[in-house]
C-alpha positions in Angstrom: -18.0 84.6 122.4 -17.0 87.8 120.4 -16.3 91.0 122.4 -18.5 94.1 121.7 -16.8 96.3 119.6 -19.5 99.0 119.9 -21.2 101.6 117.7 -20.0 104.8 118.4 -15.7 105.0 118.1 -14.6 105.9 122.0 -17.8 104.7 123.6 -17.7 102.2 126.5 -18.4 98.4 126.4 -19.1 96.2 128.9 -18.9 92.0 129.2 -21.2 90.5 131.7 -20.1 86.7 132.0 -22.6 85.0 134.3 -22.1 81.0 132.7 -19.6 79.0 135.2 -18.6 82.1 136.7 -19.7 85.5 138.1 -17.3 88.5 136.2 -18.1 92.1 135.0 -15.7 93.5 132.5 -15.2 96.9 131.1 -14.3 96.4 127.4 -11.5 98.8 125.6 -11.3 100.2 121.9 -8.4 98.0 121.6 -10.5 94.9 122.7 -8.3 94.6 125.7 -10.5 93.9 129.6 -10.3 95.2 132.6 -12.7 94.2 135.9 -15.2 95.9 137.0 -16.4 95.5 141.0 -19.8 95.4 142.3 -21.4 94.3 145.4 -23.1 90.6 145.3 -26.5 92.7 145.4 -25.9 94.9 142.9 -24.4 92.5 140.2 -27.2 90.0 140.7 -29.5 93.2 140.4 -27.8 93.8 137.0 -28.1 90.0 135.8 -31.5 89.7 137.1 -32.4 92.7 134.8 -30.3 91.7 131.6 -31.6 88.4 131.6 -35.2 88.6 133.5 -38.2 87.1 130.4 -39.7 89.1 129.0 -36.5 91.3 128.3 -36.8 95.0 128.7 -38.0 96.9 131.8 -38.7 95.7 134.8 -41.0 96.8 137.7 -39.7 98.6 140.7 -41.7 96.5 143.2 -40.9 93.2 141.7 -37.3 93.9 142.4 -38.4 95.2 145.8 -40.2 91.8 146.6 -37.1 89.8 144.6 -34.3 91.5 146.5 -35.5 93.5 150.1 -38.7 91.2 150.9 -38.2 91.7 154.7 -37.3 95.3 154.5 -40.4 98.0 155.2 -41.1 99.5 151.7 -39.5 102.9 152.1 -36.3 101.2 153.4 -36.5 98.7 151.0 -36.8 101.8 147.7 -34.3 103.6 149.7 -31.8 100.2 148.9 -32.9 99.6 145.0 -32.3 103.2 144.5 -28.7 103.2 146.0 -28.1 99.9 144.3 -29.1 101.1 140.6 -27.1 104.5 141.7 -23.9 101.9 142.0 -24.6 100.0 138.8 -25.1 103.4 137.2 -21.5 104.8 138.6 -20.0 101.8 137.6 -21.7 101.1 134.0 -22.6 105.2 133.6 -25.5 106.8 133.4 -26.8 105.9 129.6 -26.8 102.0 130.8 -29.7 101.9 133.6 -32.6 103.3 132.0 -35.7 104.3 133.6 -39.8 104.0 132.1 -41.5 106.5 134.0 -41.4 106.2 137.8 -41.9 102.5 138.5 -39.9 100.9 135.4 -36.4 100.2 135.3 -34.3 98.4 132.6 -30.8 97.8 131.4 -29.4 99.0 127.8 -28.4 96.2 125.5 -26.2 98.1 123.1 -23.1 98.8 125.6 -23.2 95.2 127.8 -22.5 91.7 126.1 -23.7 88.6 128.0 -22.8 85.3 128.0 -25.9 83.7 128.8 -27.4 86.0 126.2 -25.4 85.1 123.3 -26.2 81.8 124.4 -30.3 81.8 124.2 -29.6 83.4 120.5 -27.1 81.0 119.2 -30.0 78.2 121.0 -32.8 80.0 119.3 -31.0 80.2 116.2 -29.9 76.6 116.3 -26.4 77.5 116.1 -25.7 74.9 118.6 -22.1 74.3 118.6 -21.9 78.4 119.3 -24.2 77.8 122.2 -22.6 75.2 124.0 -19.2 77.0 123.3 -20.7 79.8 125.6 -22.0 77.4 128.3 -19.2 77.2 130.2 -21.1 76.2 133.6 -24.4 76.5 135.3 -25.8 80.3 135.6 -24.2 82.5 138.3 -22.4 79.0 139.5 -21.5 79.3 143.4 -23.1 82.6 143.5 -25.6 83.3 146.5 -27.7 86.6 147.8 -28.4 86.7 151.5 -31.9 87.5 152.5 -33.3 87.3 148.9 -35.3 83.9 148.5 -37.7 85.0 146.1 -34.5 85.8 143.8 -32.6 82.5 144.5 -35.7 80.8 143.8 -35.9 82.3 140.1 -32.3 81.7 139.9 -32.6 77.7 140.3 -35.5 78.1 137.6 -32.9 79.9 135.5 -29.8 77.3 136.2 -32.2 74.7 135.2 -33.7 76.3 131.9 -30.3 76.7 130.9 -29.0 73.6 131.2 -31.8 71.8 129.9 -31.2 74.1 126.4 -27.5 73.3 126.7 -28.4 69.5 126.9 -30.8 69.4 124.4 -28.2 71.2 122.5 -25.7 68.4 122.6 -28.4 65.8 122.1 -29.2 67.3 119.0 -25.6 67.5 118.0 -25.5 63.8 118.8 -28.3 62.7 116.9 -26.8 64.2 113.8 -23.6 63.1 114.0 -24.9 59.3 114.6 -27.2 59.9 111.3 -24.2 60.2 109.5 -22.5 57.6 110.8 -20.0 59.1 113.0 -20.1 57.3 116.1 -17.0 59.0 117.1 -18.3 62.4 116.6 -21.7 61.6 118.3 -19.4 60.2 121.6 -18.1 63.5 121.9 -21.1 65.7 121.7 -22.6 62.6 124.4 -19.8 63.5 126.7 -20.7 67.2 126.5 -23.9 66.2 127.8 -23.4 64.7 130.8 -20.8 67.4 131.3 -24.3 69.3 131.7 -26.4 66.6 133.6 -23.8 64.5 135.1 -26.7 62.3 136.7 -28.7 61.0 133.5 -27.8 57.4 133.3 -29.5 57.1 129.9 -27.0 59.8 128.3 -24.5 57.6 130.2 -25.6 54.5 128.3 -26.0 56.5 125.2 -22.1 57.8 125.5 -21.2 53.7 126.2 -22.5 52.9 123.6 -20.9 55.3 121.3 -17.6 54.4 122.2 -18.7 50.3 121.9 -19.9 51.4 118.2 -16.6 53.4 117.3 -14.6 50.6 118.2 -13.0 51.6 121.2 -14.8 48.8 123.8 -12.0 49.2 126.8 -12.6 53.0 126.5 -16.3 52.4 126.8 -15.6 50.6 130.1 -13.2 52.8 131.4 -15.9 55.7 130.5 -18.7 53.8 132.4 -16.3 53.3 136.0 -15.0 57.0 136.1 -19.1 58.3 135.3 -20.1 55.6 138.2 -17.1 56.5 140.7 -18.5 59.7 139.6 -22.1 59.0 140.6 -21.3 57.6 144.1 -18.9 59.8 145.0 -20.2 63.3 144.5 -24.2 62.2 144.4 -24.5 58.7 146.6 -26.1 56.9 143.0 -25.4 53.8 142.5 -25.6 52.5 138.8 -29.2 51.2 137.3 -29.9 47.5 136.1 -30.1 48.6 132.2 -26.6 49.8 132.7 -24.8 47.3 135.0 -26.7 45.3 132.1 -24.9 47.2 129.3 -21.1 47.1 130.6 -21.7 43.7 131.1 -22.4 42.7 127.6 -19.5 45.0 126.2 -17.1 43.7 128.9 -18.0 40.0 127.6 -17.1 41.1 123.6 -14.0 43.2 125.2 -12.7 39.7 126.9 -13.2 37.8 123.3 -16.7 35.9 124.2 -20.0 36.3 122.1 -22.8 37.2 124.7 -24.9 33.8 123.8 -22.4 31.2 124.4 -19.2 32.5 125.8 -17.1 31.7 123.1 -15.5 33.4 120.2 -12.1 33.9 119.2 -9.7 36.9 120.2 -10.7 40.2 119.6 -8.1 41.7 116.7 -5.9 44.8 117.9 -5.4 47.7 115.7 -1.7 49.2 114.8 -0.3 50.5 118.0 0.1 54.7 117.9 3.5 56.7 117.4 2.8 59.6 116.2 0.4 62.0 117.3 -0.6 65.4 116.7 -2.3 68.0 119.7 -4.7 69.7 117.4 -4.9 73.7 118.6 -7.3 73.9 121.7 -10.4 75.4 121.9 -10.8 78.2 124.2 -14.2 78.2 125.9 -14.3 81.8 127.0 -13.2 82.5 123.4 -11.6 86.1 124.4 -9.3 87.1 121.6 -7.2 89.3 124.4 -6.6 85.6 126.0 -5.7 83.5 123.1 -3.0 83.0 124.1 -3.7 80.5 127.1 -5.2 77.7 125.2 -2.2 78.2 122.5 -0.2 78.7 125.4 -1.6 75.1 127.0 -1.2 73.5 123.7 2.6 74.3 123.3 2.5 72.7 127.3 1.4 69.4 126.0 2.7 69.4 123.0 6.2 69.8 124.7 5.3 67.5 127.8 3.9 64.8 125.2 7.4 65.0 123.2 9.0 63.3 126.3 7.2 60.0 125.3 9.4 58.1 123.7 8.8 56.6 120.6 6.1 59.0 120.0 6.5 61.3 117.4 4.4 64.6 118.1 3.9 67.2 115.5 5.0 70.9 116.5 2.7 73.6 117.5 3.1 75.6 113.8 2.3 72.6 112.1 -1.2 72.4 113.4 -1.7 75.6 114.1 -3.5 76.0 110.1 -6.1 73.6 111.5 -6.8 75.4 114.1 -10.9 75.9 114.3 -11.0 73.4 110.9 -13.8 71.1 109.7 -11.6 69.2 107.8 -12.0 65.7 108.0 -9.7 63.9 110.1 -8.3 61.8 107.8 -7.1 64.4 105.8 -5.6 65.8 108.6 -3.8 63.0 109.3 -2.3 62.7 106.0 -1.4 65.8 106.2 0.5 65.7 108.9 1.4 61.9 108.8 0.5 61.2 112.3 -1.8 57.7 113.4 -3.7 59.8 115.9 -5.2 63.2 116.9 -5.2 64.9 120.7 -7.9 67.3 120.5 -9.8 69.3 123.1 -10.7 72.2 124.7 -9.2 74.8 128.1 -11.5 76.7 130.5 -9.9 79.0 132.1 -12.3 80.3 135.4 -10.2 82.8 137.5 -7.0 80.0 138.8 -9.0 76.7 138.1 -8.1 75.2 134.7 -10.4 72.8 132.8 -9.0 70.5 130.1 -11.4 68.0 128.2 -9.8 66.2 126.1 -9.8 63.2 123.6 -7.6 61.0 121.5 -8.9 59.5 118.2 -7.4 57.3 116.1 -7.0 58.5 111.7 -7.3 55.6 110.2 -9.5 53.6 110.6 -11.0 56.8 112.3 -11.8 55.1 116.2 -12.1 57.1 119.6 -9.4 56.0 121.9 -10.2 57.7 125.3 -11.5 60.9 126.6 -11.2 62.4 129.9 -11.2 65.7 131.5 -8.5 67.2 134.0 -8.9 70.0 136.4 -6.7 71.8 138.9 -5.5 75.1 140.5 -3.5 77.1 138.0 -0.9 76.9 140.3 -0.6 73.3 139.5 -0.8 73.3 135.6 2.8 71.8 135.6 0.9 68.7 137.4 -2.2 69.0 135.0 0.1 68.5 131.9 2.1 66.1 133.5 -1.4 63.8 134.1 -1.9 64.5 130.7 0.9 63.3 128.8 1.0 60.0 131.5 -2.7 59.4 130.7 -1.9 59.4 127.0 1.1 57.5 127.1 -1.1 54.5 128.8 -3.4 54.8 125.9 -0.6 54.9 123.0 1.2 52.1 124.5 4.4 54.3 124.7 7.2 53.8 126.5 8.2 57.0 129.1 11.7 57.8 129.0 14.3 60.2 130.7 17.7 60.8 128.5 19.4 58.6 130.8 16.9 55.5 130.0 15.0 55.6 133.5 11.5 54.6 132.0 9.6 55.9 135.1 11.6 58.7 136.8 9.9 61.3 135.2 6.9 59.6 136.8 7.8 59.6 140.1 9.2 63.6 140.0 6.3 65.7 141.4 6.7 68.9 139.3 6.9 72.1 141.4 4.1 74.7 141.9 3.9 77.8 140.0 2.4 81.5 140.7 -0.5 81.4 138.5 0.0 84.9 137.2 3.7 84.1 136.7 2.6 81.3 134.3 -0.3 82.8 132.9 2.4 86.0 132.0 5.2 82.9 130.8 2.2 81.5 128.0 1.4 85.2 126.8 4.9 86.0 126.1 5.6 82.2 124.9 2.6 82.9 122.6 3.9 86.4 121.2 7.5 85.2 120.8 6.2 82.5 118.6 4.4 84.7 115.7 8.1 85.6 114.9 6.9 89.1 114.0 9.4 91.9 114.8 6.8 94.0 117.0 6.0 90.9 118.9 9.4 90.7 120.3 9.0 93.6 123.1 6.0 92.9 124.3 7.1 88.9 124.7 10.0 90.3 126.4 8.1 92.5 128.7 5.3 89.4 129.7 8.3 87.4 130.0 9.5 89.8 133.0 6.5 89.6 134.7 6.5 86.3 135.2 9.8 86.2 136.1 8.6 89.2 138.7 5.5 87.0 140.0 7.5 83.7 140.5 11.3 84.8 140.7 12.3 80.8 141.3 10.4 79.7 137.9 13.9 79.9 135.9 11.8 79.3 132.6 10.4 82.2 131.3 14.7 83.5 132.3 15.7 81.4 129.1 12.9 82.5 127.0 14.0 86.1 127.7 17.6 85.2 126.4 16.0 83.6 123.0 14.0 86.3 122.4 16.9 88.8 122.7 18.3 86.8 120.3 15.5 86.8 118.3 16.1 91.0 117.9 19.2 91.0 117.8 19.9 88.5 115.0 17.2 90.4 113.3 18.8 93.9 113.7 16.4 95.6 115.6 19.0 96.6 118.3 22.8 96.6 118.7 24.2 93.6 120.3 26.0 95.7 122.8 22.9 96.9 124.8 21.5 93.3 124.9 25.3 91.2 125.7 24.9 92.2 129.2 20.8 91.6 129.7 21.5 88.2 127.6 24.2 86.8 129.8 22.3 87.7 133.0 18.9 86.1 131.5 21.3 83.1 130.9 23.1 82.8 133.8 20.1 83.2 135.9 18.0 80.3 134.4 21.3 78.1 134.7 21.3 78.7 138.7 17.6 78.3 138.5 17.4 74.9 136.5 20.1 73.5 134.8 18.9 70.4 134.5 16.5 71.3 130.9 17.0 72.0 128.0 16.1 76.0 128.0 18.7 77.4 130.4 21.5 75.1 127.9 19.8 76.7 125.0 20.3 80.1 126.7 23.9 79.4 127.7 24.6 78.3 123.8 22.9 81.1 122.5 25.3 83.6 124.3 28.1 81.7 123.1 27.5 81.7 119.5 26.4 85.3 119.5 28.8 86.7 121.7 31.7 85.5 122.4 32.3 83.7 119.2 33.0 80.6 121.3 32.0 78.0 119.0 33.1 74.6 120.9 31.7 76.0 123.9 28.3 76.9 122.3 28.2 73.5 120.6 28.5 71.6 124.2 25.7 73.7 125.6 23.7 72.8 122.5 24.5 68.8 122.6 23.6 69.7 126.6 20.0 71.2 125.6 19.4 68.0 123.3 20.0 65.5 125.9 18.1 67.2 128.8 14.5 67.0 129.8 12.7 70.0 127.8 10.8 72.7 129.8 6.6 72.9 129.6 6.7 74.6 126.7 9.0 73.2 123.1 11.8 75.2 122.9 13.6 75.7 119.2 17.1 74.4 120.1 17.0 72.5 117.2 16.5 75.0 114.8 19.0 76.6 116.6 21.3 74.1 116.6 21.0 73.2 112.6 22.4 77.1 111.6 25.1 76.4 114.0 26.7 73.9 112.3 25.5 75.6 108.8 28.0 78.1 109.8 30.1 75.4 110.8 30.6 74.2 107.4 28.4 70.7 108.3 26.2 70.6 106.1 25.8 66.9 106.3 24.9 66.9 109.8 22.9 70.1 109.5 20.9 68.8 107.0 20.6 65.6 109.2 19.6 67.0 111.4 16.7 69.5 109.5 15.4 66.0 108.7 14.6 64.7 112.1 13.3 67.8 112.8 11.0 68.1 109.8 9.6 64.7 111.1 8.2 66.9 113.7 7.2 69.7 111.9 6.0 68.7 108.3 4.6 72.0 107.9 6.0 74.3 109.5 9.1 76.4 109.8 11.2 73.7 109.6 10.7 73.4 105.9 12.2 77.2 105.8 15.3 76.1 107.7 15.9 73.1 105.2 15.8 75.7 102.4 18.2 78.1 104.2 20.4 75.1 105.0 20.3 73.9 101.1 20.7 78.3 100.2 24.1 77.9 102.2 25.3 74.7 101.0 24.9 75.5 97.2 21.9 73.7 96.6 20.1 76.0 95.0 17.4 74.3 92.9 16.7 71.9 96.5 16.5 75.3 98.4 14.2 77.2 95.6 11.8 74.3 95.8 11.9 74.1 99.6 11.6 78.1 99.9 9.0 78.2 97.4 7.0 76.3 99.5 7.3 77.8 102.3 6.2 81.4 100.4 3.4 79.5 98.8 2.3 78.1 102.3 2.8 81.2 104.6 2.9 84.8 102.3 3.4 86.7 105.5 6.5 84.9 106.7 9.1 87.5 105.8 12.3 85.7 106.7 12.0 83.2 103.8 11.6 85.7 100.9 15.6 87.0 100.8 17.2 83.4 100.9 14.7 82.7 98.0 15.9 85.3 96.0 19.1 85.0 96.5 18.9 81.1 95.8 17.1 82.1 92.7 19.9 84.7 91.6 22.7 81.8 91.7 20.8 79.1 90.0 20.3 81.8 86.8 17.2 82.8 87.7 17.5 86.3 87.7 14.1 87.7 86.4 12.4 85.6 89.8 15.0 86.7 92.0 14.6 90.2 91.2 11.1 89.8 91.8 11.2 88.0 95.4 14.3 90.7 96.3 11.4 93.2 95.3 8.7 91.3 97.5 11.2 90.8 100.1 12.3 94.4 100.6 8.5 95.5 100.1 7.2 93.8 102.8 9.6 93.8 105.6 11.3 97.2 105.5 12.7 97.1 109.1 13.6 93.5 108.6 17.6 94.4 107.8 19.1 91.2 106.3 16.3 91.1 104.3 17.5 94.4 102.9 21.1 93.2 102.6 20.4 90.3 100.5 17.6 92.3 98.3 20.3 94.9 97.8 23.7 91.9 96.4 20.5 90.3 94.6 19.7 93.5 93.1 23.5 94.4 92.6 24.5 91.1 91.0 21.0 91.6 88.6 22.2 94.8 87.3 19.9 96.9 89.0 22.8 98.8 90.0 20.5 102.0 91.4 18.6 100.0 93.6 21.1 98.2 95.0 23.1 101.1 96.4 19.6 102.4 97.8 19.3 99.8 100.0 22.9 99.3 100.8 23.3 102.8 101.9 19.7 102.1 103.5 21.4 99.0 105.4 25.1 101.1 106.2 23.0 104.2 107.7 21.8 104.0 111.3 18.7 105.3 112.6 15.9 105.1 115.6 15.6 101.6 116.5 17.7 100.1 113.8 21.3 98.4 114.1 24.2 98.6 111.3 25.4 94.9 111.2 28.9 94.8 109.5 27.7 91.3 108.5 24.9 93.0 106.5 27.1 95.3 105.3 29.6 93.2 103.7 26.8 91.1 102.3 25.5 94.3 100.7 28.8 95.8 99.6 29.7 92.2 98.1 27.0 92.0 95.7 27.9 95.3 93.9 30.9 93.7 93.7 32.6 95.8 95.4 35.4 93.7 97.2 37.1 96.3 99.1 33.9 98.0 100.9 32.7 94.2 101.7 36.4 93.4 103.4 36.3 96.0 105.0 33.0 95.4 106.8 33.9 92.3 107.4 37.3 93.5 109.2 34.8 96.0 111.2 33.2 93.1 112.6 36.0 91.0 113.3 37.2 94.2 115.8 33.3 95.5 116.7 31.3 92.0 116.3 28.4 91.0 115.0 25.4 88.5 116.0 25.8 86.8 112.4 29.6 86.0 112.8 29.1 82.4 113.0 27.4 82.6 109.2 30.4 84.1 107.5 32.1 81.3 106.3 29.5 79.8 104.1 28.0 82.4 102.6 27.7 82.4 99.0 27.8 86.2 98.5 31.5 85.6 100.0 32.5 83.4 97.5 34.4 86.1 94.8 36.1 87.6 98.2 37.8 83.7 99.0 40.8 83.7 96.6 41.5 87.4 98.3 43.9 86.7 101.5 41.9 89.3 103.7 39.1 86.8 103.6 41.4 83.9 104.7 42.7 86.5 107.7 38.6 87.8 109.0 38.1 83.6 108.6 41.3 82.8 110.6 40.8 85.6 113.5 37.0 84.2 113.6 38.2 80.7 114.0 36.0 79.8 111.2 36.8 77.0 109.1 38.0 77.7 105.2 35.6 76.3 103.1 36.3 75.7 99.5 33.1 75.4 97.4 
């Protein structure tokens, strides 16, 4: 559902949500939500005069006889007055209107319902929209003392409701098994008796589905959860027609025709390995709380890579599919994955929802489907269910680093404070976009986790990336984050140092710090054979500039590989291009950079190496162009402004050049002078001694890119000079002769 913006600039907006759950929120310019409290009375009083038919005003004494039937009339006016006079201080006085003296109403303009937006999308047979919306029964839980006449239209309501919403599925159904998608129609069936849990034929309907698209043993597992279902929560036990039905697919499943009980073995279809968790849907769909289902699919995506052989894609690869029509074969190709995880997350206060279900590319087949619901407290749990549910279904072997096939299995993974999680996704989420600005706020929901849950060691190591996040882009001066760094590192060690984030943290300090390259490398080779946290940490990527600035290329490269396995589409194919920028291979690196350009414009960290690539492979006209694009649109982003200025310097375009090398040797608010800049700067303008120099400054003042110098091609005319040979030597950087 999409937040009201409103009309008028500065003028209040309110969300009433009254589908699966009973919340009034008060909306700001900024689209961000804050609750709003009223007593039971009064916010039933409110729903009951947003969505009473017909809409508009309402008469006083029907809302006395609703509400106050058993008070005496004057007491009874007294109570509706003092009840509109709190909806009125909470809401303000433009959103209770009045019709004379015995009409009352509720403005439209300023309050955004759920159930609302839901008749319209119904009406307008938008009905994907609608049953997005319908997140639960109306006003779900919710109760009025003394007001029968007010439950009563209330169970009319609930019921009206979820007819539409089931009629909405249907609908979706029927069209989808027109077409000849029985896998398509089996998930819009399963919506369904999410809404009317107790019609057996929408049961048989679902079966049946599944039977067509191929997946028979998911039919019957489908039919005993909905039964268990039935005689658990509702003392139903399953009709003739459908004991019938699960009989006669059970039969086929087991290899026998129906007629004679013979037949030959039913053929199996190529086992799964890879798989890709298409983005979630969020239910509530509030863009101030994206980040929970992207959040919850980083979770699984990271709880699913434990599965071993499965190969599952990384979050930015699928995130350009997110909300796509596409069909899923071409998805699959696209990301070269057998099967597809997709789903959707309800969040309702600390209960978490997740529907999900596996289909198979090609031949396109449903494979299961099943939902999963617990505290938030639990979500560790939840994903855990999840990935072991899905590894039964992909016939994958579980495994721990040490070969224990079932370990992981038998650990029961520790409780978290929901708001300590739910502040660990958002800055998870923010940290990911990779966008300078993003980095303080990640930083800042990263500590409040960390204050909610101060044994949850987690969100500790995603503190200590994403200082290295600013401070390897120059946003800040490596001596006011060494300290914070090593803390945020040390703590997630004594926390958990049995995964892979607090190793990545510990090798993070290392190589940006104290120049300690043998002991960063152990703490990377420690973050690559430990378990991984609940989210998919980048040690990886990490790891492959390491040994770029290593001089092992080979293995870097290597290792880029593996990596791009998992991540067809996303930033790995950058790193590869850096890696193939650093190693000489220009033309590899253009056409890898390119790409990446082509594929994400915004992505400014690309755009410099591509220029620069394009400047040594005699390209000049292009690189002059990207240095232009690159400097253009990231002006804080300071190694971008380095390489545009040696690009520009080494082009001819001497003016420039010393522009945006002074630019880069100035400080300023909120920017750091990195020597390592600097020098790359200084170098392309060919100016040898003003490059040496920076360099010797960061020998004796540091720098967060010292483990890069020894490879960079913008150092080559400064390696026949000795001075380079003595910065490598007091670095304890290899020599590299190119």
């Amino acid at each position: 559902m999409t937040k009201p913006t409103g009309e008028t600039p500065g003028k209040t907006t309110f969300r009433l949500d009254v589908l699966g759950l009973s919340e009034l929120s008060e909306v700001s310019e900024a689209d961000e939500t804050s609750p709003v409290t009223l007593q039971p009375k009064r916010f039933a009083l409110l729903a009951y005069l947003v969505l009473a038919r017909p809409r508009g005003f309402q008469r006083r004494d029907s809302l006395l006889a609703l509400f106050w039937p058993d008070s005496g009339e004057r007491k009874a006016r007294n109570a509706l007055n003092q009840a509109l006079h709190g909806v009125r201080s909470a809401l303000g006085e433009d959103v209770v209107l009045s019709r004379g003296l015995q009409q009352v109403g509720i403005a439209r303009e300023p309050i955004e319902c759920d159930a609302v937006a839901f008749e319209e999308a119904f009406a307008d047979e938008r009905f994907a929209d609608a049953l997005d919306l319908y997140s639960g029964r109306l006003l779900e839980g919710f109760h009025v003392r003394g007001a029968p006449a007010f439950e009563r239209w209330l169970d009319g309501e609930r019921r009206r409701l979820a007819r539409q919403a089931r009629a909405a599925a249907i609908t979706l159904a029927d069209r989808r098994e027109r077409a000849g998608n029985p896998v398509g129609a089996a998930r819009w069936l399963e919506r369904a008796l999410e809404v009317a849990p107790t019609d057996e034929s929408l049961m048989r309907r679902f079966v049946s589905a599944l039977d067509r698209a191929g997946d028979r043993s998911g039919a019957l597992r489908a039919y005993e959860r909905i039964v268990d279902d039935l005689r658990d929560r509702y003392g139903i036990e399953p009709s003739p027609e459908s004991r019938a039905l699960v009989s006669e697919i059970r039969d086929r499943t087991e290899g026998r025709h129906p007629e004679d009980g013979t037949g030959g073995p039913i053929s199996q279809p190529k086992a799964v390995r890879s798989l890709a968790v298409l983005p979630l849907t969020d239910l509530r769909d509030e863009p101030d709380r994206v980040y929970f289902a992207d959040g919850m699919t980083e979770a699984l995506i990271g709880e699913l890579a434990r599965i071993s052989p499965l190969r599952v894609i990384s979050r930015q690869s699928v995130l350009g599919f997110k909300g796509s029509e596409r069909p899923l074969v071409e998805i699959g190709d696209a990301l070269g994955v057998d099967a597809v995880l997709e789903g959707s997350v309800l969040r309702v206060k600390n209960r978490v929802r997740l529907s999900l279900q596996l289909l198979r590319v090609d031949p396109e087949e449903h494979l299961w489907a099943e939902a999963f619901e617990r505290d938030l407290g639990d979500v560790l749990a939840l994903q855990r269910d999840v990935a072991r549910a899905v590894a039964e279904q992909v016939e994958g072997v579980v495994t721990s680093p040490d070969g224990d096939t079932v370990s992981w299995r038998r650990e029961r993974p520790r409780t978290v404070d929901p708001a300590a999680y739910d502040s660990f996704l958002r800055g998870v989420a923010q940290l990911a976009r990779q966008r300078p600005e993003d980095f303080a706020p990640a930083i800042a929901s990263l500590r409040e986790a960390v204050e909610h849950d101060p044994e949850f060691g987690e969100p500790l190591a995603w503190i200590a990336l994403a200082y290295a996040n600013m401070v390897t882009a120059g946003l800040v001066s490596p001596d006011e984050l060494d300290a914070p760094m090593r803390d945020a590192a040390r703590r997630a060690m004594e926390l958990d140092d049995r995964q892979s984030p607090a190793h990545l943290a510990q090798a993070l300090t290392l190589q940006l710090f104290e120049r300690d390259w043998k002991g960063a490398h152990e703490a990377y080779r420690r973050a690559a054979e430990a378990p991984g946290g609940t989210v998919h940490e980048p040690w990886k990527s990490w790891l492959v500039m390491f040994l770029v600035g290593q001089g092992r290329f080979e293995e870097a490269l290597e290792l880029a590989r593996s990596e791009l396995r998992r991540d067809p589409i996303g930033p790995t194919a950058f790193l590869m291009g850096w890696a193939f920028h650093k190693a000489r291979r220009f033309e590899d690196s253009i056409e890898r950079l390119e790409w990446v350009h082509e594929t994400w414009p915004d992505y400014p960290i690309a755009v410099p190496f591509l220029a620069a690539s394009r400047l040594f492979a005699g390209r000049i006209d292009e690189a002059v162009e990207a240095a232009r694009h690159a400097v253009n649109s990231a002006p804080r982003f300071q190694t971008g402004l380095a390489y545009g200025a040696a690009v520009f310097g080494r082009a001819g375009e001497v003016e420039e050049a010393r522009r945006l090398a002074d630019r880069v040797s100035q400080p300023g608010p909120d920017v750091y002078v990195d020597p390592f800049n600097v020098a790359v700067a200084r170098a392309g303008l060919g100016d040898q001694d003003g490059a040496l120099e920076a360099l010797d400054r960061l020998v004796e003042e540091g720098s967060p890119q010292s483990w890069i110098v020894a490879p960079e091609p913008f150092f080559d005319p400064l390696r026949d000079d000795q001075r380079f040979d003595v910065v490598l030597e007091r670095l304890d950087l290899p020599r590299l002769d190119f």
